[in-house]
Each structure stands twice: as C-alpha cells, then as structure tokens.
N, C-alpha and C positions, 0 to 999 in steps of 0.2 A: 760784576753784575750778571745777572740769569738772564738767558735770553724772554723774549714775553711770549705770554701763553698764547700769543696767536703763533706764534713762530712755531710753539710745540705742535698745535693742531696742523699746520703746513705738514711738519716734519710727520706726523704719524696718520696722515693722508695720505702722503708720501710711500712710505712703509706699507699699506693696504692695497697702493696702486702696485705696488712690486713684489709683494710675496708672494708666494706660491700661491696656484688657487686651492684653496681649503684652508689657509692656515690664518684667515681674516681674525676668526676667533684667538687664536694665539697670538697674533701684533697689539689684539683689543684688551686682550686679558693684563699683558703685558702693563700696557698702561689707562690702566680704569681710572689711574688720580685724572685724565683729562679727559675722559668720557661725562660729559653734560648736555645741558640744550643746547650751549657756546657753542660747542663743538658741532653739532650736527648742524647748527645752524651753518658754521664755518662748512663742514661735509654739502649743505646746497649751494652756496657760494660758487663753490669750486665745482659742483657736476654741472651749475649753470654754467658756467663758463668753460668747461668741456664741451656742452653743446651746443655753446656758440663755437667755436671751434671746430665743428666738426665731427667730436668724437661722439658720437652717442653711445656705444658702447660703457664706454668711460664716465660718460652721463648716469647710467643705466646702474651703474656696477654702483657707484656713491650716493645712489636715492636708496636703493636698496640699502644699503648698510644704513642710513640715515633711517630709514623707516624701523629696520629691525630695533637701534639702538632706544629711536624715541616710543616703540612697543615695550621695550626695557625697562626704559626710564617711567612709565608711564604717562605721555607726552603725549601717544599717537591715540585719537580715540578710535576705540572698538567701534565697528561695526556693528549695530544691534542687529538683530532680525526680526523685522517688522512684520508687526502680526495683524494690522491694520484692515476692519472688513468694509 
C-alpha cells in the first residue's frame, strides 16, 4: 500500500523547507500531482505550528508559498482597487 496523501504533503513541505533557496519552484514543479487547496491548506497547518514554535521565519517562508500557490490555483482573491467616491 501507498503511503497517504497527507504523508506526501509532509514529505514535500519537507523538501521546501530544505532546498536551496530559489529552487521552491523546482521541488513544486517536481510534484504538481499534490499541489491543491489540500495541500495549502496542509502548507498553514504546518506554518501555524512553526509559529507556535517559535519559528516565524519558518512561519513566514510557508504562508508565502501557500499564497503564491493558492494565486495559482485561483483560490486567493485579487485585490481589486477600489475606485469608491
């Protein structure tokens, strides 16, 4: 049996937290079969509890990627610019 899809989002959190920096895109490219909401949603999970923890950088580093991907997926709403008189 395959391990479960939350295992994979572990494993390639994981991966993100330890590549080089720049090569996010290249870990994510890598594996787009588990790039979803799942996922991101699994990606705040994990930066919350980075920041309970202490790390905010680490915090910081997995909202970011979670915002970029849910821009992606189209998940994150645009910001309109409100023309309001």
């Amino acid at each position: 049996m395959t391990e479960s899809r939350q295992e994979q989002y572990y494993q390639l959190i994981e991966e993100l937290i330890r590549c080089p920096n720049g090569q996010e895109p290249d870990v994510l490219e890598a594996r787009m079969d588990l790039v979803d909401e799942k996922f991101i949603r699994t990606l705040m999970e994990v930066a919350t509890a980075q920041a309970h923890q202490g790390n905010q950088d680490g915090a910081k580093f997995l909202i970011f990627i979670a915002r970029e991907l849910a821009k992606q997926l189209g998940l994150y709403p645009e910001t309109a610019t409100a023309t309001s008189s």
